[in-house]
N, C-alpha and C positions, 0 to 999 in steps of 0.2 A: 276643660273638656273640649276635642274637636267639633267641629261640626257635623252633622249628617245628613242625610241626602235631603231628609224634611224642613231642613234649615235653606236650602238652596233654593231661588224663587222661580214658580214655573212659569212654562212659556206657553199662552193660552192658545197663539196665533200657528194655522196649520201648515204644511209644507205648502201647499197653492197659494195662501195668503203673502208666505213667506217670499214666493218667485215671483210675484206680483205687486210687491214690495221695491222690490231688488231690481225686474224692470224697470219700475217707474224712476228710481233713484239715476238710475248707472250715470247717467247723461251728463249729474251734477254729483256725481260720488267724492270723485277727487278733492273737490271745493268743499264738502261738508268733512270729510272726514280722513283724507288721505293728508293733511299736514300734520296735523296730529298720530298717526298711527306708521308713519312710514321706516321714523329713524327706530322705533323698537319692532319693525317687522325684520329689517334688516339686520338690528341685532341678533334678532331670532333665527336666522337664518346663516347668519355670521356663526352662530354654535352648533348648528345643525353637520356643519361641517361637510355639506357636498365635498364628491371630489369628480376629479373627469375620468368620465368613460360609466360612470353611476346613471342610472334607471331612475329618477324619483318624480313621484307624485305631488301637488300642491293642491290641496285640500280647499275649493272657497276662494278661488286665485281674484276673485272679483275684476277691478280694471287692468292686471297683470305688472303689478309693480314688480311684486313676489316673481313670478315666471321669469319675467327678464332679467331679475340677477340669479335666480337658479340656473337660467342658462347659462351664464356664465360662466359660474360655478363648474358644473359638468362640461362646459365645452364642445366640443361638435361631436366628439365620439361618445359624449351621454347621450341620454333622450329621457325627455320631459312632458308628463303628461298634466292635465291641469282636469281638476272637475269642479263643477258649480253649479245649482240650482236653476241661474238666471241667465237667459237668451241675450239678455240687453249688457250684462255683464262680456257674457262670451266676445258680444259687437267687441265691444271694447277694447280686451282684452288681444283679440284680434291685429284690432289696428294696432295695439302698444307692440306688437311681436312686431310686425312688420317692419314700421317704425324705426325699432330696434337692429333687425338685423337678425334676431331672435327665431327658434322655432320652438313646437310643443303642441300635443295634440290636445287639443281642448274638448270635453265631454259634457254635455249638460245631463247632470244627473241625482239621484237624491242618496246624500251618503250613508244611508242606513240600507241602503241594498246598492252596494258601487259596481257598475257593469263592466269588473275589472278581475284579470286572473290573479287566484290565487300563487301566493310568493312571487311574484313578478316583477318588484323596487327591493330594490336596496334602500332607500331612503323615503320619506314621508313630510311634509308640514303643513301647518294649516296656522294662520293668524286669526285671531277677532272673530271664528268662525265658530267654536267649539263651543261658546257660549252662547249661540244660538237657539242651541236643541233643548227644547223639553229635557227635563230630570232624567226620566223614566231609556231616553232615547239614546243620552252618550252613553251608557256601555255600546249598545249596539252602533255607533261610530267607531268608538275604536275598537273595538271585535270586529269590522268591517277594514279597519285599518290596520292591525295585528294579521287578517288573513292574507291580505295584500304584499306586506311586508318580506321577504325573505327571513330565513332562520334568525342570523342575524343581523335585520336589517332593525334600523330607527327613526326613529317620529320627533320632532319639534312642536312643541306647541306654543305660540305664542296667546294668552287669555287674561282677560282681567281676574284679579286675584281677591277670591273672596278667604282672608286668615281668619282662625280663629278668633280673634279679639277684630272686628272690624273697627276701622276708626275712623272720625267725624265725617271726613269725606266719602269714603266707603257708605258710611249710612245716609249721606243726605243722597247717593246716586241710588241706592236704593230703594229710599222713598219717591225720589223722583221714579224709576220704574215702576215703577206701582201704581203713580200714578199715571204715568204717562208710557205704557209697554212698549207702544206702537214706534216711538220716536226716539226710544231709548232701548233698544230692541234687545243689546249687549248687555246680559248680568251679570255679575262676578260669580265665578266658581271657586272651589278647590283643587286645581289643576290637577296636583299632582297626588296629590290621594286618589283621584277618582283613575290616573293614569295606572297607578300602584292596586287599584281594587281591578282595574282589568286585565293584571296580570302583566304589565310592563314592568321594567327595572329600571328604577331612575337613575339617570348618568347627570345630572348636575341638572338645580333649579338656582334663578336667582331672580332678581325684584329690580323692576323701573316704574320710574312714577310718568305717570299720563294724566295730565291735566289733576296734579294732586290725587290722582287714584294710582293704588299698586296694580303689574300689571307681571302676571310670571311668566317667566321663558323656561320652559321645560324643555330637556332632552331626554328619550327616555329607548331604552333597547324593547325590541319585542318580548322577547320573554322566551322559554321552553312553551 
């Protein structure tokens, strides 16, 4: 039997808590959590299949690991926008553009209302970030990312993967969220069901383990 939305654990902590979170980290982000999550952002990103002269969004771009190989991707006759919660992130991400060589207009904003025109990308992705929101809150992301989108434009998601049968590891992160929400902040979801109940078309999922936990790479079309 799948699971359903009552099965999925919520998120108690509010969007201000969340930015206030996210500032305080940004400084030491890279160190806590970017060796771990980079090479499967990249694969996510790798399927997402930019190309140059594409319009795409990155969802949650945090220190801009993400931006800077989108830019790539798209090249100088793309353009690349990034949105994110967190001011301390944006710093960040800022200097990694630079840095790089990289542009992209960076937005600090809350993705359940994106201060972003409707059909405006061709493309979409968000890593590590989708599992953030309260149950009740991701439709209303990707309804916000679905308007964003062109006709047929597509989204990438890269999430920790909550299957049906979760297994050992699966359930001891679990437990540990539960108890510990604040420090473990990423729950597993059902990527691509909940991508499919918002009316997107799935174009290929597959599975990479992170640190012993499954973690899904979704690509998925807008939808009519």
């Amino acid at each position: 039997m799948d699971r359903r939305d009552d099965a999925i654990d919520p998120v108690a902590r509010s969007h201000q808590e969340a930015r206030q979170t996210y500032d305080r980290v940004s400084a030491v982000y890279d160190w806590l959590e970017g060796p771990f999550e980079r090479r499967i952002r990249q694969a996510g990103i790798d399927r997402l299949g930019a190309r140059p002269g594409e319009r795409v969004l990155e969802l949650g771009y945090g220190t801009g690991h993400g931006l800077v190989a989108l830019a790539g991707e798209i090249g100088p006759s793309g353009s690349l926008v990034g949105l994110d919660l967190s001011s301390g992130m944006q710093a960040k991400a800022l200097a990694r553009l630079e840095a790089a060589g990289a542009r992209a207009d960076l937005v600090c904003g809350d993705a359940a209302s994106m201060p972003l025109r409707e059909g405006a990308f061709d493309a979409a992705f968000t890593s590590f970030t989708l599992e953030l929101f309260d149950t009740p809150e991701i439709p209303t992301v990707l309804g916000e990312l679905r308007r964003i989108l062109r006709h047929d434009g597509r989204l990438g998601v890269v999430a920790l993967s909550l299957p049906a049968n979760p297994g050992l590891t699966t359930r001891i992160y679990l437990a540990g969220h539960r108890r510990f929400p604040r420090l473990l902040d990423c729950r597993p979801i059902p990527t691509a069901r909940l991508l499919e109940d918002a009316g997107y078309h799935i174009q290929s999922v597959s599975t990479r383990p992170m640190w012993g936990l499954p973690v899904d790479l979704v690509v998925a079309s807008r939808g009519a």
